[in-house]
DRENFI-33130 format. One line per field, with one value per residue (C-alpha): x, y, z. Coordinates in nm, 2 decimals. Example, Ala and Ser with C-alpha at 12.3 -4.5 7.8 and 13.67 -1.06 7.14 Angstrom:
# residues 2
x <- [1.23	1.37]
y <- [-0.45	-0.11]
z <- [0.78	0.71]
***
This chain:
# residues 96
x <- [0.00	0.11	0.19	0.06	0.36	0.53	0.44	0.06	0.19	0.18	-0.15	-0.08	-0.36	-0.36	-0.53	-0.94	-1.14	-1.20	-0.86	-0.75	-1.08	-1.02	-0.61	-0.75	-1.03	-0.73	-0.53	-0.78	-0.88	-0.52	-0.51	-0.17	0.07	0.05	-0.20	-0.15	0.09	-0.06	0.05	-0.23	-0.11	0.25	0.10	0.18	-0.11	-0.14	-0.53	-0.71	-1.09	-1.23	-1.56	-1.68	-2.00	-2.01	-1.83	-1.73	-1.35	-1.09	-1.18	-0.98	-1.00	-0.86	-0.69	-1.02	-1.16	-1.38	-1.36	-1.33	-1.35	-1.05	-1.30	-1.01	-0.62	-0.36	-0.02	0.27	0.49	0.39	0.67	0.39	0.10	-0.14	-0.53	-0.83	-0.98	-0.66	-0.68	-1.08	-1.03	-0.76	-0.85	-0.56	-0.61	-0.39	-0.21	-0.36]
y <- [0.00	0.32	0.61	1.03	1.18	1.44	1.72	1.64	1.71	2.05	2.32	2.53	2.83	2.92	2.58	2.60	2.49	2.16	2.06	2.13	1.99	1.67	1.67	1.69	1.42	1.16	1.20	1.07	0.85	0.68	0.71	0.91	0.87	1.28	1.56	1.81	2.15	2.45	2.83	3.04	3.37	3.32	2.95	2.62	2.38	2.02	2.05	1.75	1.81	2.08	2.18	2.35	2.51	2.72	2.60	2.66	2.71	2.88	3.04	3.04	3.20	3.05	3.08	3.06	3.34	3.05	2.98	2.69	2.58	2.43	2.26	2.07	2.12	2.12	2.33	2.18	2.41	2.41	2.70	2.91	2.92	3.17	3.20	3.01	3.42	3.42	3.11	3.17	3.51	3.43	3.49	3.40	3.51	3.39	3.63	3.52]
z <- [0.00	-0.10	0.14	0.10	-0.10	0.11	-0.12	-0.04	0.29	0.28	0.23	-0.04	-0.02	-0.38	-0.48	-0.45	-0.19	-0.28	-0.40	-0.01	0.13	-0.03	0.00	0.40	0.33	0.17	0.46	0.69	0.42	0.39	0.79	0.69	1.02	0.97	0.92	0.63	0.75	0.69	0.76	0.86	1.01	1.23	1.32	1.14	1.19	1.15	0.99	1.08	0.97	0.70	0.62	0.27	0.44	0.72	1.04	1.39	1.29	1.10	0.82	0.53	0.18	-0.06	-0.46	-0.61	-0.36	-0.18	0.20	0.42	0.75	0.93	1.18	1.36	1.37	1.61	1.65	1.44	1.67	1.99	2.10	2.01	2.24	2.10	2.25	2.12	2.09	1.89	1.64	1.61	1.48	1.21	0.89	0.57	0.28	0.01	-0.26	-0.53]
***
């Protein structure tokens, strides 16, 4: 069985919604032994769950002007201890 390829590792904010919902989805699919990375604001997240409709969460806007939900995630750098009033008011927005 094959593993998630490293470059599928990491959440690349110009791709659509979709394309990072389902690059989240595959990971839980695949039980990967990791979570995708992400870098929203100074914070590097392992995102676990993502929603394309309205959620309780981060929301993100991504390359094709779209949001979604990071409904679940952890710190990938714990060094950092940030808030929740922090992390639930991020908002990234991608140059795009």
């Amino acid at each position: 069985m094959r593993g998630v390829q490293p470059e599928f590792s990491v959440i690349d904010w110009s791709k659509s919604a979709f394309e990072i919902h389902n690059q989240v989805r595959t990971h839980r699919y695949m039980r990967s032994r990791t979570d995708p990375l992400a870098s929203v604001g100074k914070d590097r997240l392992r995102v676990i769950r993502t929603s394309l409709e309205p959620a309780e969460g981060l929301e993100i806007v991504c390359g094709d002007g779209r949001p979604l939900w990071i409904t679940e995630f952890e710190l990938a750098q714990p060094a950092m201890h940030p808030t929740s009033e922090h992390l639930t008011t991020v908002v990234a927005r991608c140059a795009g």
